[in-house]
Wavefront OBJ file of the C-alpha trace (Angstrom):
o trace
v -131.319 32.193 12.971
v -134.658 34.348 12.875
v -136.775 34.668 15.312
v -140.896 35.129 13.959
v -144.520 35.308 14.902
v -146.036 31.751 14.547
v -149.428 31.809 12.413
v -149.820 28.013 12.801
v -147.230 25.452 14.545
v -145.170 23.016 12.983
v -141.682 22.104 11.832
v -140.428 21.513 8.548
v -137.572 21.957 6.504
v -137.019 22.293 2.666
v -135.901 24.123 -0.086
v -136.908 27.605 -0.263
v -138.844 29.079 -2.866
v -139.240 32.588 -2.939
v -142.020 33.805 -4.944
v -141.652 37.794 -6.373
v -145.544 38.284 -6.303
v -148.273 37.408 -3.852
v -149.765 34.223 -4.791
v -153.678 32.821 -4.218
v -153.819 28.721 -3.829
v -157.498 29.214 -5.540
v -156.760 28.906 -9.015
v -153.145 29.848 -8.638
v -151.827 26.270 -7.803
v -153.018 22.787 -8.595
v -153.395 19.306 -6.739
v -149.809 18.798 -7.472
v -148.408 22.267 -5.961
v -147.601 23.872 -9.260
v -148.199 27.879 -9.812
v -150.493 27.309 -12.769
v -152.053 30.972 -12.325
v -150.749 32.478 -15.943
v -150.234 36.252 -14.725
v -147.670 35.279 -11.916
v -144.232 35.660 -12.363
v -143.322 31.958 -11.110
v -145.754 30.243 -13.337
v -144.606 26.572 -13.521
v -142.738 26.291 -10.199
v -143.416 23.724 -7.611
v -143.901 24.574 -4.369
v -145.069 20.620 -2.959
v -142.415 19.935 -0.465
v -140.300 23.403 -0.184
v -140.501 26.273 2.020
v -142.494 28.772 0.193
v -141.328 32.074 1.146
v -143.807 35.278 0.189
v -144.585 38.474 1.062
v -148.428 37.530 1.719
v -150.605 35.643 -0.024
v -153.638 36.931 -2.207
v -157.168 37.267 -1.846
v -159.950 34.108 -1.769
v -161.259 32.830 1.232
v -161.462 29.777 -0.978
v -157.721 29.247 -0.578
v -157.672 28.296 2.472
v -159.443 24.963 1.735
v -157.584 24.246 -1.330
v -154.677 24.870 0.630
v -155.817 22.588 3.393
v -156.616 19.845 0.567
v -153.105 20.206 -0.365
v -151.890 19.661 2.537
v -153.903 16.295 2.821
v -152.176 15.432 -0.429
v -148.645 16.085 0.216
v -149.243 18.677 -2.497
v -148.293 21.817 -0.223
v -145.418 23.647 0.862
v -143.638 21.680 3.488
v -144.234 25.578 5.566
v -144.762 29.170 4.618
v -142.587 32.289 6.143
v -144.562 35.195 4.960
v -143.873 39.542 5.592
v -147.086 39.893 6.499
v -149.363 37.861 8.520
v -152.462 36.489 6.521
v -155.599 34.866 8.190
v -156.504 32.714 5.094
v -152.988 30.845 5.105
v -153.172 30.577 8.569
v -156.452 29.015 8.437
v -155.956 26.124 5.826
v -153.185 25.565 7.873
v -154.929 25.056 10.858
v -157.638 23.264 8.596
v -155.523 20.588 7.514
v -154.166 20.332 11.394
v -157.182 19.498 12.860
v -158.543 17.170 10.005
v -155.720 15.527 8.850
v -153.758 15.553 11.754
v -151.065 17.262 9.351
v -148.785 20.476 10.992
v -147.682 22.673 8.326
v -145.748 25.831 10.280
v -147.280 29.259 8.853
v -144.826 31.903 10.351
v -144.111 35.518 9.813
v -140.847 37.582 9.959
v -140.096 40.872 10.104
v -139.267 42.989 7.007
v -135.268 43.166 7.839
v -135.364 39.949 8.843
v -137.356 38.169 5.294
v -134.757 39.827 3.060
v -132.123 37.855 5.003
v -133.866 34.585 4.330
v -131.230 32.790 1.587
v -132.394 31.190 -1.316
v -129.958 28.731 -1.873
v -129.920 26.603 1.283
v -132.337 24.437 3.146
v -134.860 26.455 5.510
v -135.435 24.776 9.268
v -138.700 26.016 10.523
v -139.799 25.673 14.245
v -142.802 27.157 15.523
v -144.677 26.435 18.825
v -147.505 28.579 19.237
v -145.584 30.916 21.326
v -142.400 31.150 19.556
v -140.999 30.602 16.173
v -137.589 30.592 14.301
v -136.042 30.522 10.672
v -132.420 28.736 10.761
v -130.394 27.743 7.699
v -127.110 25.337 7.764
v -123.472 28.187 8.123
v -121.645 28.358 5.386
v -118.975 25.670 5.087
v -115.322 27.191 6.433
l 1 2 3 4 5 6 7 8 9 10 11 12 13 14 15 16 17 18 19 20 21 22 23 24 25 26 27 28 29 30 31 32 33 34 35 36 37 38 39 40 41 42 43 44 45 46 47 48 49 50 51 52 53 54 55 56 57 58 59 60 61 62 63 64 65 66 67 68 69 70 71 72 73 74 75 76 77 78 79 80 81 82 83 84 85 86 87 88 89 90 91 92 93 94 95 96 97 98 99 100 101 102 103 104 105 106 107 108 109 110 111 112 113 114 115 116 117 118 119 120 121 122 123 124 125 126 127 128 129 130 131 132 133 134 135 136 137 138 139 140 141
């Protein structure tokens, strides 16, 4: 278990998918969740449903609705664990909460901590907006 910083409340749990470059949801993913921005590494991955795990995100103000949109569609990552805090995520998080009525945790770890995060098992995400932790399933004995 992790402990983080919560950007926006929530609880989730999915699939991770880390992603090896930051990533803008204005013209970097479409209604469906897919990276469609050509130049990023992950091109073609979905992220609808998963716990997309990043570094930060990148640039646009405009992402924050089009991630808030996504949310509305069951298009968006089921929550976000990010390095480094970032105000636009936060915000189409928060968005989507107080439109939709939808919770998507935003949370952020600490740099030891986010290169612990495994890739391979299911992500639990629990934020309240005073605390916030990362837990995975232990390995099986």
């Amino acid at each position: 278990m992790i402990q983080a910083r919560t950007l926006h409340p929530g609880t989730a749990t999915g699939m991770p998918i880390r992603l090896t470059a930051p990533l803008s949801f204005w013209g970097g993913t479409d209604e469906r969740g897919r990276i469609v921005d050509a130049h990023h590494p992950q091109c073609g991955e979905i992220l609808a449903g998963r716990v997309l795990v990043m570094e930060s995100g990148r640039g646009s103000s405009s992402a924050s609705s089009v991630l808030a949109e996504q949310i509305r569609a069951g298009a968006a990552p089921a929550a976000i664990i990010l390095a480094r805090p970032d105000s636009i995520i936060a915000l189409g998080a928060l968005v989507a909460h107080e439109l939709y009525g939808l919770a998507t945790p935003v949370v952020v770890v600490d740099e030891p901590s986010y290169g612990e995060l495994p890739a391979d098992q299911p992500l639990h995400v629990q934020a309240s907006p005073d605390h916030a932790t990362v837990s995975w399933p232990p390995p099986h004995q």
